[in-house]
Each structure stands twice: as C-alpha cells, then as structure tokens.
C-alpha positions in Angstrom: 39.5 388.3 132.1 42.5 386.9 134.0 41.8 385.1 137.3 44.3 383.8 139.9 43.2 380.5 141.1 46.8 379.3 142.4 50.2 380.6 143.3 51.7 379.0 140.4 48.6 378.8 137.4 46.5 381.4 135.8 43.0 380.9 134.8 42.6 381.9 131.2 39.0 381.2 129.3 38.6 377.6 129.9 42.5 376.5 130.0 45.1 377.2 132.7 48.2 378.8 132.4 51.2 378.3 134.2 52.8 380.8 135.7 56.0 379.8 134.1 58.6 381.4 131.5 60.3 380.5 128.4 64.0 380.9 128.4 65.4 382.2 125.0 68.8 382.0 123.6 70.8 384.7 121.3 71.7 383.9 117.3 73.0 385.2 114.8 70.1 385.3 112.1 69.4 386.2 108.2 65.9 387.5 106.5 66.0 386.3 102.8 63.7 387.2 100.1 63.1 384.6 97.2 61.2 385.8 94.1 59.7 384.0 91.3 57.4 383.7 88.3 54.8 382.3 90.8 54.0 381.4 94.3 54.2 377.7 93.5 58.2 378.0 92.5 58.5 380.9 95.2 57.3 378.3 98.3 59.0 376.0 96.7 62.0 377.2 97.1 61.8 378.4 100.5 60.2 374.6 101.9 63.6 373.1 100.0 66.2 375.9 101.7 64.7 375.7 105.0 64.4 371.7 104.9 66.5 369.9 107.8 66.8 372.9 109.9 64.5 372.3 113.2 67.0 372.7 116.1 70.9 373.0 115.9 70.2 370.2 118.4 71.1 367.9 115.1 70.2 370.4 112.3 73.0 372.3 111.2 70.8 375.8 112.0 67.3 376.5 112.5 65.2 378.0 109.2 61.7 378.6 108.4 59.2 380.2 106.1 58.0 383.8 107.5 55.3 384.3 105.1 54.8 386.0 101.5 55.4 389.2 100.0 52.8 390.6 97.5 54.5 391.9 93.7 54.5 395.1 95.5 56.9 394.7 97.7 59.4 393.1 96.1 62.9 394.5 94.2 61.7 392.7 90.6 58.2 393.3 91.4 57.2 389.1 91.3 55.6 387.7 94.3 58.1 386.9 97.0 58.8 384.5 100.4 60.5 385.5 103.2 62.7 382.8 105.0 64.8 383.0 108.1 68.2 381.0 109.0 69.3 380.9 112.4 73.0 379.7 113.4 75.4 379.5 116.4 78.1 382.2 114.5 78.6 384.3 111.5 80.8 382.0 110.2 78.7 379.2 110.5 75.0 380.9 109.1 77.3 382.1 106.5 78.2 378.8 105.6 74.8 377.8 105.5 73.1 380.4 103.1 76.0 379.4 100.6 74.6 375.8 100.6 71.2 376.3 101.2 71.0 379.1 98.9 73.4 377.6 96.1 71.2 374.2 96.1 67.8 374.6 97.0 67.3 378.0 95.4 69.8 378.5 92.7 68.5 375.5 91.4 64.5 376.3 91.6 63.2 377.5 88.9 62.5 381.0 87.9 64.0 382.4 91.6 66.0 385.1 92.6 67.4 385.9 96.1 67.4 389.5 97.7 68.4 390.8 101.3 65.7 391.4 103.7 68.0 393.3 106.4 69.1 396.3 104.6 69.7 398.3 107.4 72.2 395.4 109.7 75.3 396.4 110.1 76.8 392.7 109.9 77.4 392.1 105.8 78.0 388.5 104.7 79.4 388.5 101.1 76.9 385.2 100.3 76.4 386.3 96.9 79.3 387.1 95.9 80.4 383.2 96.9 78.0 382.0 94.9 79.2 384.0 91.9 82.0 381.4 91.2 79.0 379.2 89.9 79.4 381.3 86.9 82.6 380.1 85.8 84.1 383.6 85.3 81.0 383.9 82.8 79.0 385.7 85.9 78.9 389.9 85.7 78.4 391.9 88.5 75.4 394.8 88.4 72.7 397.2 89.7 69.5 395.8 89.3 66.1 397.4 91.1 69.4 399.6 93.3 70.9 396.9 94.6 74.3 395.5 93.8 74.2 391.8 92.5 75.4 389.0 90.7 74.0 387.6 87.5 75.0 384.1 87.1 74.6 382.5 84.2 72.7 378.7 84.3 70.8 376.9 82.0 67.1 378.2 82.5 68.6 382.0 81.9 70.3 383.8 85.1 70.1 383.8 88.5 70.3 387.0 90.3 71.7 387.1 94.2 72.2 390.2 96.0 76.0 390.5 96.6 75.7 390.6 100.6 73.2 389.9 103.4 72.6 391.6 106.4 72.9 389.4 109.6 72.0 390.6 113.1 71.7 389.0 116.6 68.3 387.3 117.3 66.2 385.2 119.5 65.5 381.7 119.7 64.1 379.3 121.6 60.6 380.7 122.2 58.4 378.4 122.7 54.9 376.9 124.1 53.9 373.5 125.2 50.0 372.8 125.2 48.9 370.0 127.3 45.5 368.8 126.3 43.0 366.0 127.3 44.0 364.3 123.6 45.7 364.1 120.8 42.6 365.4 118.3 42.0 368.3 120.8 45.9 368.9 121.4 46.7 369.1 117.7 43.9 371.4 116.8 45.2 373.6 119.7 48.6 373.5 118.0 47.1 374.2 114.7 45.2 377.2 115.4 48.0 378.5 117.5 50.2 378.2 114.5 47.6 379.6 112.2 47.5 382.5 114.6 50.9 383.2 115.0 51.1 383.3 110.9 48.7 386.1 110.6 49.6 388.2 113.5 52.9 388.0 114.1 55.6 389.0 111.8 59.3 388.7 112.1 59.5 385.1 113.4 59.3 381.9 111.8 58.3 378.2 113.3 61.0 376.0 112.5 59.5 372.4 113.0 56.8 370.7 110.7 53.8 372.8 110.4 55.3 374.6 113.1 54.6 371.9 115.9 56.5 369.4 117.2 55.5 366.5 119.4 59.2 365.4 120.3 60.4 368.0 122.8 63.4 367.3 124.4 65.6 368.1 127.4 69.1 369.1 128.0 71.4 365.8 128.5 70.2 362.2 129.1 69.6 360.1 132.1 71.3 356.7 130.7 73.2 358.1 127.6 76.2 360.4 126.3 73.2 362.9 124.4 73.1 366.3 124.3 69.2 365.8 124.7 66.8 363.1 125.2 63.2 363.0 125.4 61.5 365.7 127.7 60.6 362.6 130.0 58.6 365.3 132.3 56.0 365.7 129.7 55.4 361.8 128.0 51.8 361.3 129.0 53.0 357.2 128.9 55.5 357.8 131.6 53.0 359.2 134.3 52.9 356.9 136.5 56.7 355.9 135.6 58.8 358.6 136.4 58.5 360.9 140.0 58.6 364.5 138.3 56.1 364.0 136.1 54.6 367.5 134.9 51.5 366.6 133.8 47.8 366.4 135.2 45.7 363.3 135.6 43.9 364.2 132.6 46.5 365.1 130.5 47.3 363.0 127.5 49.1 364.8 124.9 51.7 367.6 124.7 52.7 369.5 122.0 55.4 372.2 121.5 55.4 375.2 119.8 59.0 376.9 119.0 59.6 380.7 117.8 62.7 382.0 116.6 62.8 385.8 115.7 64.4 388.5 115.0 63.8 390.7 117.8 62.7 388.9 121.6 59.5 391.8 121.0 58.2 389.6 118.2 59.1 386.3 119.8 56.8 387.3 122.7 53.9 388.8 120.6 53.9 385.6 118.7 53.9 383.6 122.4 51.3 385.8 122.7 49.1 385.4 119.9 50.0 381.3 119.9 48.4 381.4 123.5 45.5 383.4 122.9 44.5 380.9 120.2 45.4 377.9 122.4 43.5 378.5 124.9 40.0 379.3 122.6 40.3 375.0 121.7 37.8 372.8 123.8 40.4 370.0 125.3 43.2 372.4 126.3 43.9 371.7 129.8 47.0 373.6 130.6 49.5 375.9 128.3 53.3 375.8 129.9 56.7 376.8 128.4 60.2 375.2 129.0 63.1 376.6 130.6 66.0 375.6 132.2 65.7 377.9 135.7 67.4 381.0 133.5 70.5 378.7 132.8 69.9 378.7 128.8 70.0 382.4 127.5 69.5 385.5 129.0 66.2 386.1 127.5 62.8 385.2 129.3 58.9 385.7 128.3 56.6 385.3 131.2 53.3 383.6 130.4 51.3 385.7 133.1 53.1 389.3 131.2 52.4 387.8 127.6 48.9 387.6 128.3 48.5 391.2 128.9 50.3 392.3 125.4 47.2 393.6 123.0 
C-alpha cells in the first residue's frame, strides 16, 4: 500500500521513496549469444568480453551478462549466455564486438558466438571481420540456418554468425539506495540485483555484481573531469558540503545502473530492484539520479514504477 506522507517522498513498506526520476540516455546496443561445452567456459567467456565496460564514462562501452540460455534454446543446442554491449555509435559498438569478441571469446575454449537480434534492421558484418583470423583457411557456411564463419584455430573451429543485429537502446537507468549502513545498504543492493536477475529480462547491470558504490556526477568543481564524485550523496561530506542529499541517519549509498534494450524493461527492472530494496531492514530512502531532464530524453518515475505488477 502506497502512502503519501510528503510532497516530494513516498512511503513504501518501511523505506521512503523519493518522488524523483531517472533520466535515461539512447545507445546503440548488441544481444550476443556465446555457447559452449559447459557453463563454466560459457560464463567464462561472457565475464572476459564484458570486462572493463562499466560506463563510457572511461570504459570504451558499457557490457554485461543478461543471464543463461538452457541447451534448448540455443542454435547448436549447448548451454548458452547472453551478453549485452552498449556504445555511443554503430561504428564504435562495432569496433568493440570485433575486439571483445576476437579476444575474449575466440580465444575461450569450446565457444561459439550467435546473434541474439534476429529481427534488427541494423546488420553489423562482425563476423565476417573476424574471418580474416583464418588466414584465407576460414570457409563460409549454414550451420543450425544461419550463415557463418568457421575459422580455423588450434582447439578445432570457431564458429561466428556472419552479422549482428544492433538496435537503439536505453541506458542509464538507475537506483541509488541510501541506508542506515554499509551491511544493511549492501544487502539492499544485493537482493535488488538478485531480483532484477530473475524477473527482468532484456537488461543487464554493467558494474561489479551489478552495484556500484562510486557514483558520479556530470563535471567537477576543482578539475577539467567529465565527472567527479557524486559529492551530494558521500555520507563523509554531510556536514561539509551545503547540498547535501542525504538524511541524518544516512550512511551509505549505493547505485544500481540498468541498460536495456527497450526503456519498458529498464523500468520493470527499476521496478523489481525497488520492490526488493525496500523489503531490507536498514533502507532508509530509495532515490534515482538525474540531471533535471538535460541527459536523454528518457525518464522513469519512481512513484509510476511502483505501480507496474
């Protein structure tokens, strides 16, 4: 039961809500499929091509693990992991499969790589890049009805799907849970991650375990950044700074960040990641950052998100 209990909060089970948004961003994004012999070399695989990808803040794009296909649903019929890549351009996500594909996955034992957007309009010829691995000893094919490349490499072959689908996506979604401690806070984070990893599909969370403790803002006070600490929300700089954000009894902040393929399963995952949140003993308030609708023309409303079954 939602109760109003100020203009600007929500009263949700034993946590508060603000009455906030999160301001989302459009990019252009890929859905990847990596089979193997087994889930070990699967995951593997995926961890190592989605590695240094948190925020195109520094990272070169933004990549996670979505979450694992059963032998079912796969082209080759081995168990499979989806992973998402998120860049500023075509040009540049293209870029990034060749090399995250070609070294992290390539290499991995036992893997092959499939498209997971069939039906996008936007091709990227990745595999057929990657081909020239082969030395002119690579052959071109249909396997399981799709067109792809057998390369040859030590272990055997690798097969890539010639192209990729691309489409334009969200990112940027995000959370921040303010809590009375770090124990209390990081369970919070947990279970909302946990959450959002069983009942939300489509997105992935880019940061360590999903969470990140190191939010930033846009620009710097003292230096020539393109972001700095989120100054607002350092528990250790209440009593420093004059817009601090956070209650007396607040004394850790994490943030939670979703990227997805559609802003409906960004905001389902906010959603779930919320719901989950708020259930932890310690939570004192759940926010979300945005820059006043000045980032991206996307917004998810707490107070709305709440309301989604």
């Amino acid at each position: 039961m939602l109760k109003n209990t100020e203009t600007q909060f929500i009263r949700y089970k034993d946590a508060v809500i603000e009455d906030t948004f999160a301001e989302m961003f459009p990019m252009w994004a890929c859905r990847v499929l990596i089979t193997a012999d087994s889930e070990k070399w699967a995951l593997t695989a995926a961890q190592t091509a989605t590695g240094f990808a948190t925020s195109i803040i520094m990272s070169s794009a933004e990549a996670g693990v979505e979450g694992i296909l059963s032998e079912e649903k796969t082209p080759d019929g081995r168990l499979g992991v989806l992973i998402q890549m998120y860049s500023r351009s075509r040009f540049e996500l293209k870029s990034e499969m060749i090399k995250r594909l070609g070294q992290c996955v390539m290499t991995c034992p036992t893997t092959a790589v499939f498209d997971a957007l069939p039906k996008a309009k936007r091709r990227l010829k990745v595999g057929r890049s990657l081909r020239l691995f082969g030395d002119g000893f690579q052959k071109r094919d249909l396997l399981y009805g799709r067109r792809v490349w057998r390369i040859p490499v030590m272990e055997g072959e690798f097969i890539v799907e010639e192209t990729f689908g691309v489409v334009k996506a969200v990112a940027g979604g995000n959370l921040l849970i303010l809590a009375e401690n770090k124990q209390s806070g990081l369970k919070a984070a947990e279970e909302a991650v946990k959450a959002i990893k069983e009942a939300a599909d489509k997105v992935i969370l880019p940061f360590p375990a999903g969470i990140c403790r190191a939010g930033s803002k846009a620009g710097s006070l003292k230096y020539k950044l393109k972001a700095s600490t989120n100054h607002p929300y350092c528990p250790t700089l209440k009593s420093v700074v004059d817009n601090t954000r956070l209650p007396s009894n607040v004394n850790c902040v994490y943030e939670i960040v979703i990227d997805g393929l559609t802003v409906d399963a960004v905001k389902k995952a906010m959603s779930v990641g919320i719901r989950a949140a708020a259930d932890v003993s310690g939570v004192v308030m759940i926010s979300a950052g945005n820059y006043g609708g000045k980032l991206g023309p996307y917004k998810a409303f707490l107070r709305k998100l709440l309301e989604l079954t």
